[in-house]
PDB file of N, CA, C and O in Angstrom, chain B, residues numbered from 101:
ATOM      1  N   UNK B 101     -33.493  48.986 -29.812  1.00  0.00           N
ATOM      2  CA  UNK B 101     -34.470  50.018 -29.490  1.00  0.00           C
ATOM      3  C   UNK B 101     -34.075  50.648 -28.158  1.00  0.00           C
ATOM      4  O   UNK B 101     -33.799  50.011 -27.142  1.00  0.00           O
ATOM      5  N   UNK B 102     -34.081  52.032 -28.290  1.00  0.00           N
ATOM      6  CA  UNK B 102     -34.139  52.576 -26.813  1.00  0.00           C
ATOM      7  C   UNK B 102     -34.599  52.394 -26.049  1.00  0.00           C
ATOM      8  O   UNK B 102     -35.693  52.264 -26.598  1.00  0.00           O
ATOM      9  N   UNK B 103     -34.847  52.193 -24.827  1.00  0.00           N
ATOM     10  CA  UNK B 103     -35.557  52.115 -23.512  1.00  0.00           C
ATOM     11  C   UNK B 103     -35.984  53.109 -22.705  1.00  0.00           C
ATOM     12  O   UNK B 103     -35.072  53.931 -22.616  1.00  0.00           O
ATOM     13  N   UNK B 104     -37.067  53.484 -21.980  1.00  0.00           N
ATOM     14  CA  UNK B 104     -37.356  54.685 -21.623  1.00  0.00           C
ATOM     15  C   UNK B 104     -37.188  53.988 -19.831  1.00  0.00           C
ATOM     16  O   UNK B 104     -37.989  53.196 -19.335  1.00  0.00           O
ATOM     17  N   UNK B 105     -36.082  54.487 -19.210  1.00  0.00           N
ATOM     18  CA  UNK B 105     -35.771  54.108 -18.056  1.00  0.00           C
ATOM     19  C   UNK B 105     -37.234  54.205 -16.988  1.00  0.00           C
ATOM     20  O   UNK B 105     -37.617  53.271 -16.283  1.00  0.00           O
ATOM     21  N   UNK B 106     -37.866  55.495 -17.078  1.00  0.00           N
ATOM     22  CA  UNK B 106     -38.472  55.879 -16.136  1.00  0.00           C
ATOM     23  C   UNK B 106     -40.227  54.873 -16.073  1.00  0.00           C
ATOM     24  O   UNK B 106     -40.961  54.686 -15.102  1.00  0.00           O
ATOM     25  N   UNK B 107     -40.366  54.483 -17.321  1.00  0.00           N
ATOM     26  CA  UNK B 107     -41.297  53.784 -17.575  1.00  0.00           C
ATOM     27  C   UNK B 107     -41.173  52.462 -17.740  1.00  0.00           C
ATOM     28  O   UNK B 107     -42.081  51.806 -17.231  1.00  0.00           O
ATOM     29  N   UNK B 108     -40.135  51.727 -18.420  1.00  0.00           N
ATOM     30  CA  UNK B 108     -40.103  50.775 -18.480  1.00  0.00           C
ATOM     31  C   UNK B 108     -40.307  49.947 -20.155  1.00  0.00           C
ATOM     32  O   UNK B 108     -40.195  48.818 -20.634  1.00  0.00           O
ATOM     33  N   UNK B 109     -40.721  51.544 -20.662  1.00  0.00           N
ATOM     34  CA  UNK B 109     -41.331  51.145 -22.079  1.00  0.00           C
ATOM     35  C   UNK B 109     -40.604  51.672 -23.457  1.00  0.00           C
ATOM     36  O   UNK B 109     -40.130  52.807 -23.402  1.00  0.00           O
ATOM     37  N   UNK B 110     -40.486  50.992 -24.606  1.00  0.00           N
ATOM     38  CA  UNK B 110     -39.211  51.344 -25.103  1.00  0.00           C
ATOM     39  C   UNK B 110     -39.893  52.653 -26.382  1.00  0.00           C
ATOM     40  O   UNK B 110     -40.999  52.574 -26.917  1.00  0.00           O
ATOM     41  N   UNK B 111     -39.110  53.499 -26.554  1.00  0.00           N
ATOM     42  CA  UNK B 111     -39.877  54.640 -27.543  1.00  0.00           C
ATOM     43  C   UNK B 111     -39.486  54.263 -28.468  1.00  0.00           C
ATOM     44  O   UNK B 111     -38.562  53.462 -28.608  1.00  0.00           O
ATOM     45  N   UNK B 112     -40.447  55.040 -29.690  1.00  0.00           N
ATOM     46  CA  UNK B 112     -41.314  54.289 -30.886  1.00  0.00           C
ATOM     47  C   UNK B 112     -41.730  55.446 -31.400  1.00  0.00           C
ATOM     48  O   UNK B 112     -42.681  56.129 -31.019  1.00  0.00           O
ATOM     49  N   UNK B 113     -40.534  55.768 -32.815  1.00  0.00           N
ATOM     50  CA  UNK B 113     -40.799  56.423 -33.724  1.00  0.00           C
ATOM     51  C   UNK B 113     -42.010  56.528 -34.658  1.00  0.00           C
ATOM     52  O   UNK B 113     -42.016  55.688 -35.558  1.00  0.00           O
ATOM     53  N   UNK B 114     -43.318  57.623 -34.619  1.00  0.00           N
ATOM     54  CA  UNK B 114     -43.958  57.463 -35.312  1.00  0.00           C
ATOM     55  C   UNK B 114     -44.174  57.426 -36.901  1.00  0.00           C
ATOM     56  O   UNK B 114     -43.845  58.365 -37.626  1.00  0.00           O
ATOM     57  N   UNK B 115     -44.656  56.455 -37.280  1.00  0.00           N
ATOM     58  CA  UNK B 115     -44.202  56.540 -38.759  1.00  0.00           C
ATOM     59  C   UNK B 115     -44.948  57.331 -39.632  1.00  0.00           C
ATOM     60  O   UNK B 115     -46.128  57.296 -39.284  1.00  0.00           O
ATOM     61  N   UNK B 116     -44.785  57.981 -40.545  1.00  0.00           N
ATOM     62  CA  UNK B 116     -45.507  58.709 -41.367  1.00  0.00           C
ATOM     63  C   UNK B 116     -46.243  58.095 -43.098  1.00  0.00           C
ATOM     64  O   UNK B 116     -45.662  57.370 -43.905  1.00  0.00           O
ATOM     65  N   UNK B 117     -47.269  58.529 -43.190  1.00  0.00           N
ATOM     66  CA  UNK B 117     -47.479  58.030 -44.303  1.00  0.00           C
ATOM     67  C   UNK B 117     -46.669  57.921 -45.580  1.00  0.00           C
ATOM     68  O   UNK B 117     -46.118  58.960 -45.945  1.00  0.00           O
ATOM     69  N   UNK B 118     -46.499  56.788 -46.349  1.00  0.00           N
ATOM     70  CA  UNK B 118     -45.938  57.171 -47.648  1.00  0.00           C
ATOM     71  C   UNK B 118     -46.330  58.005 -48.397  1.00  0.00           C
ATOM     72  O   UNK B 118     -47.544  57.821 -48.486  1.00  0.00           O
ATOM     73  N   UNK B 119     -45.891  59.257 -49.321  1.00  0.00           N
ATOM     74  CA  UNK B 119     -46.044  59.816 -50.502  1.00  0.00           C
ATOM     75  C   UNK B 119     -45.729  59.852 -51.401  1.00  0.00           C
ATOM     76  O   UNK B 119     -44.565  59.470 -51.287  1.00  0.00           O
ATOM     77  N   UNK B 120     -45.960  60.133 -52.786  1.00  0.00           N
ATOM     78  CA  UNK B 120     -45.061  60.572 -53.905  1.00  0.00           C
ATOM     79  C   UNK B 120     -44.293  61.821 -53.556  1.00  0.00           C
ATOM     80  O   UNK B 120     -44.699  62.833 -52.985  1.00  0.00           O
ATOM     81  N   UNK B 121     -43.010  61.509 -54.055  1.00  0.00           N
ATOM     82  CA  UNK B 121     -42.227  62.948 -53.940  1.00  0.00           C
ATOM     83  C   UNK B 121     -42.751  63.539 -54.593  1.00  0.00           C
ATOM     84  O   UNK B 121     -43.471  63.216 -55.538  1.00  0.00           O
ATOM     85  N   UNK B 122     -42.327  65.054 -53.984  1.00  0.00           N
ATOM     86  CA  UNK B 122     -42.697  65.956 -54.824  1.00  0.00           C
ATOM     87  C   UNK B 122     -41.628  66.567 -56.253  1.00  0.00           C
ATOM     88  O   UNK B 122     -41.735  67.521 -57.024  1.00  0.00           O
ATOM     89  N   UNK B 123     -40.447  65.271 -56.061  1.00  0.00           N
ATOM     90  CA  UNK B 123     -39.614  66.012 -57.363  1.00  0.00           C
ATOM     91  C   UNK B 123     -40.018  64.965 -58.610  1.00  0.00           C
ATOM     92  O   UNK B 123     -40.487  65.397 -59.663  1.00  0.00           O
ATOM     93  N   UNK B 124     -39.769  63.458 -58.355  1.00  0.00           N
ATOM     94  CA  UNK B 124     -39.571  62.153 -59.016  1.00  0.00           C
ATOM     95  C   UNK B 124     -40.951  61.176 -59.081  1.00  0.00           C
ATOM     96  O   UNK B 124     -41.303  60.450 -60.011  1.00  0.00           O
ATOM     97  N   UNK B 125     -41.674  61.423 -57.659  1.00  0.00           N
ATOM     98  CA  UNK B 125     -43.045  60.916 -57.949  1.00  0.00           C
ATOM     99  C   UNK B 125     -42.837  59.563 -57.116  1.00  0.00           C
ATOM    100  O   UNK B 125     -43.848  58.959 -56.757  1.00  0.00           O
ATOM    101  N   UNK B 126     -41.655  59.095 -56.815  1.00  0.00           N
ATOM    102  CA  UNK B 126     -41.267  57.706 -56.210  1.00  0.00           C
ATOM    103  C   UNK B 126     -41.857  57.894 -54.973  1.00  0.00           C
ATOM    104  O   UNK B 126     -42.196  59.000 -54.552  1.00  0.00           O
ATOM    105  N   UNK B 127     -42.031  56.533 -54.196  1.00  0.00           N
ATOM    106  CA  UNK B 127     -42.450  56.879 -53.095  1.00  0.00           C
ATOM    107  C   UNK B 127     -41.372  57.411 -51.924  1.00  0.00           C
ATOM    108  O   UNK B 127     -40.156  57.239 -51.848  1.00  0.00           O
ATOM    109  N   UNK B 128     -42.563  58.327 -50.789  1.00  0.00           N
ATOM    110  CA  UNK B 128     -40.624  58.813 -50.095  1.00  0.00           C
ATOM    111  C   UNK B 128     -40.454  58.158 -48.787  1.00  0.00           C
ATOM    112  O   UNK B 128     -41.423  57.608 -48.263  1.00  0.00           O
ATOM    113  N   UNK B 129     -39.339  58.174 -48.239  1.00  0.00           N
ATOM    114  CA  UNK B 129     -38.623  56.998 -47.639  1.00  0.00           C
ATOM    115  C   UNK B 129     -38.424  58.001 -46.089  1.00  0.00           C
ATOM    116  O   UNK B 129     -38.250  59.219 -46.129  1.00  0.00           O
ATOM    117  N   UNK B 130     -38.483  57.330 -45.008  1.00  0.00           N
ATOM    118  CA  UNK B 130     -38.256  58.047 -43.731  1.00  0.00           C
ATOM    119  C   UNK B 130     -37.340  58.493 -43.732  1.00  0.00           C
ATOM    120  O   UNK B 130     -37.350  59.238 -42.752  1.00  0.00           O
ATOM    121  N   UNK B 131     -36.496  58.562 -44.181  1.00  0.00           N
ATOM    122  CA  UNK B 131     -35.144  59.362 -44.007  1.00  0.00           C
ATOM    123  C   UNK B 131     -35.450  60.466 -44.731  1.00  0.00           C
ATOM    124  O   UNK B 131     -34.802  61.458 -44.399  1.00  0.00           O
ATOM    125  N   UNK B 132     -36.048  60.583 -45.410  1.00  0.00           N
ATOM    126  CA  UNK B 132     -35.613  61.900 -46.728  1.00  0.00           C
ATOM    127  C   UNK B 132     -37.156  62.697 -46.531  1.00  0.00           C
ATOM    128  O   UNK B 132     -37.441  63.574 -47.348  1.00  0.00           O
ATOM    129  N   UNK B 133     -38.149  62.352 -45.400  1.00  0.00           N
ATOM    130  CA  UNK B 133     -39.675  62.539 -46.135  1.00  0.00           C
ATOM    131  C   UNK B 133     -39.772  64.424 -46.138  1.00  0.00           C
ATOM    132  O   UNK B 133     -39.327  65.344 -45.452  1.00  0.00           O
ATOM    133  N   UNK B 134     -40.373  64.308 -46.988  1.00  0.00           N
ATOM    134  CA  UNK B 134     -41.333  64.261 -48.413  1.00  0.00           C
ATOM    135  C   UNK B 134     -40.788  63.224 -49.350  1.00  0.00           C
ATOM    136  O   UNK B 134     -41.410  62.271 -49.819  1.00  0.00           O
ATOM    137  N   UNK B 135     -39.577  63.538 -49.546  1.00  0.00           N
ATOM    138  CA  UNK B 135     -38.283  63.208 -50.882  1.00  0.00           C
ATOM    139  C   UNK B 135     -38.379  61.635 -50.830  1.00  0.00           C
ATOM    140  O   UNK B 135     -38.934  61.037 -49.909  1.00  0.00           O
ATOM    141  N   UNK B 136     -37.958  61.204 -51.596  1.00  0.00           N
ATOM    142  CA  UNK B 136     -37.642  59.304 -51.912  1.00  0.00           C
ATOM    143  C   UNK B 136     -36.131  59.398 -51.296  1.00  0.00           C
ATOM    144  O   UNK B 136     -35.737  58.582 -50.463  1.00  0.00           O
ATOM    145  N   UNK B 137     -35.385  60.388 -51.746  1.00  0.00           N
ATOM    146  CA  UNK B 137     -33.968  60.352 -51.454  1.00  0.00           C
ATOM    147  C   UNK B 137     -33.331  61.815 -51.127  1.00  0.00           C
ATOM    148  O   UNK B 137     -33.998  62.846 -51.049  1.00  0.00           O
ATOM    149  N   UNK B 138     -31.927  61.723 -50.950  1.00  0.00           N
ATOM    150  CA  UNK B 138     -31.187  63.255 -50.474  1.00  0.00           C
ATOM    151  C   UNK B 138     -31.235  63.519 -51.784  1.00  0.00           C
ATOM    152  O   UNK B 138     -31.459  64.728 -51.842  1.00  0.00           O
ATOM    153  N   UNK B 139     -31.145  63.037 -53.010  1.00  0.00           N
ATOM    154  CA  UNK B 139     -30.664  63.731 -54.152  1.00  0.00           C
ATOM    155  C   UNK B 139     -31.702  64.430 -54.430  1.00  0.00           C
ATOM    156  O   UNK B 139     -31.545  65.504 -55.011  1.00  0.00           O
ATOM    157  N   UNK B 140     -33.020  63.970 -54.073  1.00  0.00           N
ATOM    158  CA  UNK B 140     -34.624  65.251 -54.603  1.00  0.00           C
ATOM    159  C   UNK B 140     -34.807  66.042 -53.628  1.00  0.00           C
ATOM    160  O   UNK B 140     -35.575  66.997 -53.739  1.00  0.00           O
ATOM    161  N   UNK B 141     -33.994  65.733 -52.269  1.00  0.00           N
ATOM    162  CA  UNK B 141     -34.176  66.736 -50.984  1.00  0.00           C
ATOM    163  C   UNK B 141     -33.285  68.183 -51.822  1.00  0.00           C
ATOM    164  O   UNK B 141     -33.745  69.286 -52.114  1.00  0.00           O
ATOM    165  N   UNK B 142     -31.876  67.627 -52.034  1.00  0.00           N
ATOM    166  CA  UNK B 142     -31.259  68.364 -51.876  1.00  0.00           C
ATOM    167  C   UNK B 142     -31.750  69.356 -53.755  1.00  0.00           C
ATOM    168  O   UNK B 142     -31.820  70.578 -53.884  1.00  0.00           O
ATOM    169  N   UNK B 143     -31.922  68.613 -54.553  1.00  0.00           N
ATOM    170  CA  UNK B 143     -32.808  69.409 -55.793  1.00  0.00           C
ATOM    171  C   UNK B 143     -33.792  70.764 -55.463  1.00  0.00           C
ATOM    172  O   UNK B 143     -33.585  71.956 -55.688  1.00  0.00           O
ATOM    173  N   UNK B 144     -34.753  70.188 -54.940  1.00  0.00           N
ATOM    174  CA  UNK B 144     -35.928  71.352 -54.016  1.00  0.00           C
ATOM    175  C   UNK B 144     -35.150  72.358 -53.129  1.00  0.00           C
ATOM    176  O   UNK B 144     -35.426  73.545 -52.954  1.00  0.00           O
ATOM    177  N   UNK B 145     -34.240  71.730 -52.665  1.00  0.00           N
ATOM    178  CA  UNK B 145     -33.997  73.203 -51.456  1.00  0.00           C
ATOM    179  C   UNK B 145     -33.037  73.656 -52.688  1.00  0.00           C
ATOM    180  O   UNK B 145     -33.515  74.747 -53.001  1.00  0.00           O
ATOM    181  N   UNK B 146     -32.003  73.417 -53.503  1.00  0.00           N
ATOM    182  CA  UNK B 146     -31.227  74.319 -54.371  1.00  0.00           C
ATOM    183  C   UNK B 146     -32.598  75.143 -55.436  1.00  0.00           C
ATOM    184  O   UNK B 146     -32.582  76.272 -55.927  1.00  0.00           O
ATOM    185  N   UNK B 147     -33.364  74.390 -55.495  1.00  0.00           N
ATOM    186  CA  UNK B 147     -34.716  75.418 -56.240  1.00  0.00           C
ATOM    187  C   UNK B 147     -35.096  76.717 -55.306  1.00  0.00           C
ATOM    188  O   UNK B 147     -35.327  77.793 -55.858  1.00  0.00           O
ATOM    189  N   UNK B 148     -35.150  76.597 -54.011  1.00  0.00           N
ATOM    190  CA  UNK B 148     -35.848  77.786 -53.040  1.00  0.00           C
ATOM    191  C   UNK B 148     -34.399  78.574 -53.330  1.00  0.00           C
ATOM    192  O   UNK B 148     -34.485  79.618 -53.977  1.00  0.00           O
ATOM    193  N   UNK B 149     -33.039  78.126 -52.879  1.00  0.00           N
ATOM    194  CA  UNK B 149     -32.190  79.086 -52.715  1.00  0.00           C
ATOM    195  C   UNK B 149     -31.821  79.998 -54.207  1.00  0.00           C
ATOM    196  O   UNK B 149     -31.341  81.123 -54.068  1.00  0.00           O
ATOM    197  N   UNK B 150     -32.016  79.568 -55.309  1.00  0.00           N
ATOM    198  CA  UNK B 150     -31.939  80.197 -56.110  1.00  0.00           C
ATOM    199  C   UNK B 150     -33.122  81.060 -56.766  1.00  0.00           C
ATOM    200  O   UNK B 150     -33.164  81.796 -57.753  1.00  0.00           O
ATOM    201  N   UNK B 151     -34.029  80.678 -55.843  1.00  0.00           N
ATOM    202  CA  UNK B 151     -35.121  81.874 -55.786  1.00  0.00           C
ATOM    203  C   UNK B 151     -36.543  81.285 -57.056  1.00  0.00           C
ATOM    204  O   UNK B 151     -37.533  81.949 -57.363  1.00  0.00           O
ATOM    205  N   UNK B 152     -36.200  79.969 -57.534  1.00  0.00           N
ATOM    206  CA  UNK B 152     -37.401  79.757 -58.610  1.00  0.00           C
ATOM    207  C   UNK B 152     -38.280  79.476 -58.308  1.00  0.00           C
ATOM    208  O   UNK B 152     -39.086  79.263 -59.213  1.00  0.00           O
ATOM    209  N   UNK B 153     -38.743  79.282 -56.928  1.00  0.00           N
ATOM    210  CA  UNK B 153     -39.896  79.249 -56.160  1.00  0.00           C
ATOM    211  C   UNK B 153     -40.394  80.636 -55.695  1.00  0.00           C
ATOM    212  O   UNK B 153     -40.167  80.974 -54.534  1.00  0.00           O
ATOM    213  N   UNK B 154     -41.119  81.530 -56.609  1.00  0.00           N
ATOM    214  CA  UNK B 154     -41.418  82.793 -56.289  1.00  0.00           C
ATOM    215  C   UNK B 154     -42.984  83.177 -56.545  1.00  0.00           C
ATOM    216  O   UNK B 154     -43.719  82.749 -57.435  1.00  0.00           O
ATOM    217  N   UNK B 155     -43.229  83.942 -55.690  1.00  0.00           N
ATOM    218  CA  UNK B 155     -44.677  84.142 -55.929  1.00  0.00           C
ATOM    219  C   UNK B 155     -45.167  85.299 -56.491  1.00  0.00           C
ATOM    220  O   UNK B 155     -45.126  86.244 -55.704  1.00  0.00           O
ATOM    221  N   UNK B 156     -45.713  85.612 -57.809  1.00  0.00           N
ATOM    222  CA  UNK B 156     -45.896  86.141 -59.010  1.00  0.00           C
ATOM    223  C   UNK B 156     -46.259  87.270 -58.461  1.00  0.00           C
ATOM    224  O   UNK B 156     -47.076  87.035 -57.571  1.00  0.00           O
ATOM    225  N   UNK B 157     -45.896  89.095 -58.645  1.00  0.00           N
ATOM    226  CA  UNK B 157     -46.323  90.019 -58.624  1.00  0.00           C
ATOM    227  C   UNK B 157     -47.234  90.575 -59.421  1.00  0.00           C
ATOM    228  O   UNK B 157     -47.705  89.896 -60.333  1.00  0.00           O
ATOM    229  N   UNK B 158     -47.687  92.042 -59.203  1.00  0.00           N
ATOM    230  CA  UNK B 158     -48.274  92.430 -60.076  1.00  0.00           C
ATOM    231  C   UNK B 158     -47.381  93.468 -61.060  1.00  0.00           C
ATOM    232  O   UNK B 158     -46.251  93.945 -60.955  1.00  0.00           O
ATOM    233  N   UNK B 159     -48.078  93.542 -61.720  1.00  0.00           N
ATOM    234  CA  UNK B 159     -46.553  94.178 -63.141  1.00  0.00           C
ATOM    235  C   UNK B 159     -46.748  95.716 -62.788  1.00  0.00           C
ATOM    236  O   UNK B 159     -45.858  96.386 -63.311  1.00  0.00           O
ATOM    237  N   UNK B 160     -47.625  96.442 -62.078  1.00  0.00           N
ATOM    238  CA  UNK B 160     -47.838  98.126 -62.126  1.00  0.00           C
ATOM    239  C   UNK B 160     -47.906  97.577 -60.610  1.00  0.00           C
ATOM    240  O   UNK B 160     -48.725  96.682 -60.403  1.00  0.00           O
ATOM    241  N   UNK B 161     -47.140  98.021 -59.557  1.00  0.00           N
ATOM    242  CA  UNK B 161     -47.990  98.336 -58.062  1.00  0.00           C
ATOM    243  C   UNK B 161     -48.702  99.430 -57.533  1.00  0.00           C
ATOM    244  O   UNK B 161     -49.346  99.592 -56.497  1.00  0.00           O
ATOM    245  N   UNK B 162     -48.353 100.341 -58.772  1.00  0.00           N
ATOM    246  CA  UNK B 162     -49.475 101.557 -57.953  1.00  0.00           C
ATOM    247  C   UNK B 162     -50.431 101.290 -58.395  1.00  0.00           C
ATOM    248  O   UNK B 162     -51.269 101.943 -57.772  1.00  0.00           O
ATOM    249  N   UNK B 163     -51.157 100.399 -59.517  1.00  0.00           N
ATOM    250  CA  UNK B 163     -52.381 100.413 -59.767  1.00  0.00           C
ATOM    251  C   UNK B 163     -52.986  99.116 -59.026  1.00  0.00           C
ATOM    252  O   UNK B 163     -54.206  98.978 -58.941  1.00  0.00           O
ATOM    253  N   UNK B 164     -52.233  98.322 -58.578  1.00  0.00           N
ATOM    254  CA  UNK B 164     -52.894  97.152 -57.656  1.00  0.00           C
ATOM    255  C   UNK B 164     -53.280  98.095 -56.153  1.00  0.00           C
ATOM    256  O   UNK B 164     -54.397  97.783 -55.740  1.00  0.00           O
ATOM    257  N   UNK B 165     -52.768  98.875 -55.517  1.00  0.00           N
ATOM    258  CA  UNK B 165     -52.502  99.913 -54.577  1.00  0.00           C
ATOM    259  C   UNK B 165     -53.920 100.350 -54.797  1.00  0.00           C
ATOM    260  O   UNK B 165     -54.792  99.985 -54.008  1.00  0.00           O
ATOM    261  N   UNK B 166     -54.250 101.251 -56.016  1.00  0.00           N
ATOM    262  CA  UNK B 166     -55.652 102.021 -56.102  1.00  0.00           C
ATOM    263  C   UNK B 166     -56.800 100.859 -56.344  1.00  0.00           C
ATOM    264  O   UNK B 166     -57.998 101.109 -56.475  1.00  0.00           O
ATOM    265  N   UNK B 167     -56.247  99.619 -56.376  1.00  0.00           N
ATOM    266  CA  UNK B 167     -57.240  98.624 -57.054  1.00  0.00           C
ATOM    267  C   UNK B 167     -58.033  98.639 -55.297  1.00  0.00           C
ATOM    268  O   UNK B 167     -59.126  99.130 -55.015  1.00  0.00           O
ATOM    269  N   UNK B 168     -57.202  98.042 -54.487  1.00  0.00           N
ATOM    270  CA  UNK B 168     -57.440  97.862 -53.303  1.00  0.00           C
ATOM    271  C   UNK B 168     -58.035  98.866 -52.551  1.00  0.00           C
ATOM    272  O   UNK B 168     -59.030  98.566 -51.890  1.00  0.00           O
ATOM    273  N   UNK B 169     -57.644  99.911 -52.531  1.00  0.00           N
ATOM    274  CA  UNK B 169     -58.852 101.017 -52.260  1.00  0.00           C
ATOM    275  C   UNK B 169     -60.149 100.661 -52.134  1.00  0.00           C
ATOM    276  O   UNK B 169     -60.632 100.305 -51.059  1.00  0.00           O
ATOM    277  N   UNK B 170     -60.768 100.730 -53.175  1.00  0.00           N
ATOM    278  CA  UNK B 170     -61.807 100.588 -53.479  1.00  0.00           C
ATOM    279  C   UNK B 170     -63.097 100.133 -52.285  1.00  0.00           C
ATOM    280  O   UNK B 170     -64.259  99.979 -52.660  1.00  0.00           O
TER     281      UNK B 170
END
């Protein structure tokens, strides 16, 4: 453990609660958290970069446009 010279007292990673991942459902592990592991870390972020994490438009925008008017 490290030592904190100026105090005398050694620092102390706070731990975080366990969760289910959000890919596999396992529980996730301090190294990877959210994830259980790199392999569901690295799953989720290749999901954002290829864009399948998107948030649904409307199919006409000029009529969402006049909707809002209102």
């Amino acid at each position: 453990m490290a030592e904190d010279t100026s105090t005398g007292k050694g620092k102390v990673a706070p731990l975080r609660k366990t969760r289910p991942c959000p890919e596999c459902g396992r529980p996730s592990t301090r190294e990877s958290y959210p994830f259980c592991s790199e392999r569901c870390r690295s799953l989720d972020l290749s999901r954002w970069l290829k864009g399948s994490y998107a948030i649904p438009v409307a199919e006409d925008e000029s009529r969402a446009d006049d909707e809002n008017r209102d």
